[in-house]
C-alpha positions as CSV (number, residue, x, y, z in Angstrom):
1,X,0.0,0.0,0.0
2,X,2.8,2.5,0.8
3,X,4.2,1.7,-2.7
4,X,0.7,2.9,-4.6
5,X,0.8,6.0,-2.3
6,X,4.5,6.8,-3.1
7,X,3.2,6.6,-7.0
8,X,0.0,8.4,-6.4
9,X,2.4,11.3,-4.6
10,X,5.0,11.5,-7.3
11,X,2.5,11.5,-10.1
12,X,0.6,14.4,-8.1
13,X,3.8,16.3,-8.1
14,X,5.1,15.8,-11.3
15,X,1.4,17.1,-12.6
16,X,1.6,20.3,-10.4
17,X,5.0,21.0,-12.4
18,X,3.3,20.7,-15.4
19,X,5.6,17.8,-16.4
20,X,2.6,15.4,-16.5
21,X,-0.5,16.8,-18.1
22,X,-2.8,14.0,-16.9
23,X,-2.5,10.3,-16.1
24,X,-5.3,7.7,-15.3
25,X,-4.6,4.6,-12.9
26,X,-6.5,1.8,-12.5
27,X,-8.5,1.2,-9.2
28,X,-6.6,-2.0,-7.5
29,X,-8.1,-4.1,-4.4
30,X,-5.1,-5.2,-2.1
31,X,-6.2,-7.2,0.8
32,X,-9.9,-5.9,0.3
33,X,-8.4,-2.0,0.6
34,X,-9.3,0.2,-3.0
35,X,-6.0,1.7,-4.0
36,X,-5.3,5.4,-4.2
37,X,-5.9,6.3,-7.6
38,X,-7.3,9.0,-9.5
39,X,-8.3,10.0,-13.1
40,X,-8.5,12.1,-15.3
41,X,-11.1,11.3,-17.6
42,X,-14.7,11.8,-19.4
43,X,-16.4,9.1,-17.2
44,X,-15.3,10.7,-13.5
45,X,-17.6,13.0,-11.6
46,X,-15.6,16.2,-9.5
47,X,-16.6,18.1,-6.4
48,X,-16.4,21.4,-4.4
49,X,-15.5,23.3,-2.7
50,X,-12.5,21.2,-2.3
51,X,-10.5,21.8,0.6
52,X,-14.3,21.3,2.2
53,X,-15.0,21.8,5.9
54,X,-18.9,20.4,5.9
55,X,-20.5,20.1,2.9
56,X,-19.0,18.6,0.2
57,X,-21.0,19.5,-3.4
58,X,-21.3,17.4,-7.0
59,X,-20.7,18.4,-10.8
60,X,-23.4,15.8,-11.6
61,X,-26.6,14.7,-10.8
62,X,-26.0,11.7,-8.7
63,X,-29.2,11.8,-6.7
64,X,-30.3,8.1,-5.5
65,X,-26.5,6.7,-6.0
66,X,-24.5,5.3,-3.7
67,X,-21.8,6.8,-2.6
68,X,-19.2,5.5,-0.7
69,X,-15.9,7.6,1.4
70,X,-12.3,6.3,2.3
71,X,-9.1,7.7,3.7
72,X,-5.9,7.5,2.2
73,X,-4.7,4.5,3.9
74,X,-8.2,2.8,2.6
75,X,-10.0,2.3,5.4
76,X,-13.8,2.5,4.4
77,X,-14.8,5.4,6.2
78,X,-19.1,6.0,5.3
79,X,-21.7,5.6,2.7
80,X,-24.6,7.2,1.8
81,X,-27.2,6.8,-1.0
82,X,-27.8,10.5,-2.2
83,X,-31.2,12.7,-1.8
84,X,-29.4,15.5,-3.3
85,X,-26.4,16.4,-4.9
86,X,-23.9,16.8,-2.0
87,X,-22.5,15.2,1.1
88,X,-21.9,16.3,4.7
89,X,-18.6,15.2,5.4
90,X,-18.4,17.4,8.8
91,X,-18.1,14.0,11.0
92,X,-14.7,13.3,8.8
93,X,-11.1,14.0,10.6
94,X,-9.5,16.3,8.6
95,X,-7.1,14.3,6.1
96,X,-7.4,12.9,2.5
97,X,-10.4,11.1,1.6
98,X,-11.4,9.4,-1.3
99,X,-15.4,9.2,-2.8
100,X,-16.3,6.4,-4.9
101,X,-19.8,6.2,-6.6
102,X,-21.1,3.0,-7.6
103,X,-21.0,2.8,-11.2
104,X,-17.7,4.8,-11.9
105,X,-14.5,3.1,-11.7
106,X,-12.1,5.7,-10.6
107,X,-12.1,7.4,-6.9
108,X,-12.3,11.3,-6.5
109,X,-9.6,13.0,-4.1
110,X,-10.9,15.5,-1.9
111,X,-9.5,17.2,1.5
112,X,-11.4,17.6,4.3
113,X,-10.3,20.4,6.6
């Protein structure tokens, strides 16, 4: 696990130096823990405000889907099946988290403060 997060890092920096313009990793399960990957790409959903202290917001409508919330390590953190499009992550430590929805493949980044 510390090796994907090593990977996920240096591909972070390398893109904040403009020496990467985007990359896309493939989600991985080791020992039942979801990797630390993100994308780029058509198929992904984004949120904001991100840094977020409370309520975290959607770019797309995923009212009625399942969405799911880990930490960087991996540890499954909460769920919750949508009523509208945003999440109160206020409960959350602040740290890195990670939101999966139930049909995409690739986890979102977001910070909680």
């Amino acid at each position: 696990m510390a090796l994907l997060i090593n990977v996920f890092r240096i591909l972070q920096e390398a893109q904040s130096k403009n020496l990467v313009q985007s990359y896309k990793t493939t989600e991985l399960m080791i020992d039942g823990v979801i990797s630390n990957s993100e994308t780029n790409d058509s198929n992904s959903f984004s949120v904001f405000p991100n840094p977020v202290n409370q309520i975290l917001h959607f770019n797309s409508n995923l009212v009625g889907k399942l969405i799911k919330i880990y930490s960087i390590e991996g540890k499954f953190m909460k769920e919750q099946i949508l009523r509208n499009s945003s999440i109160d992550v206020s409960e959350l430590k602040p740290g890195i988290y990670f939101l999966k929805d139930e049909e995409k493949l690739s986890p979102i980044k977001f910070i909680k403060l």
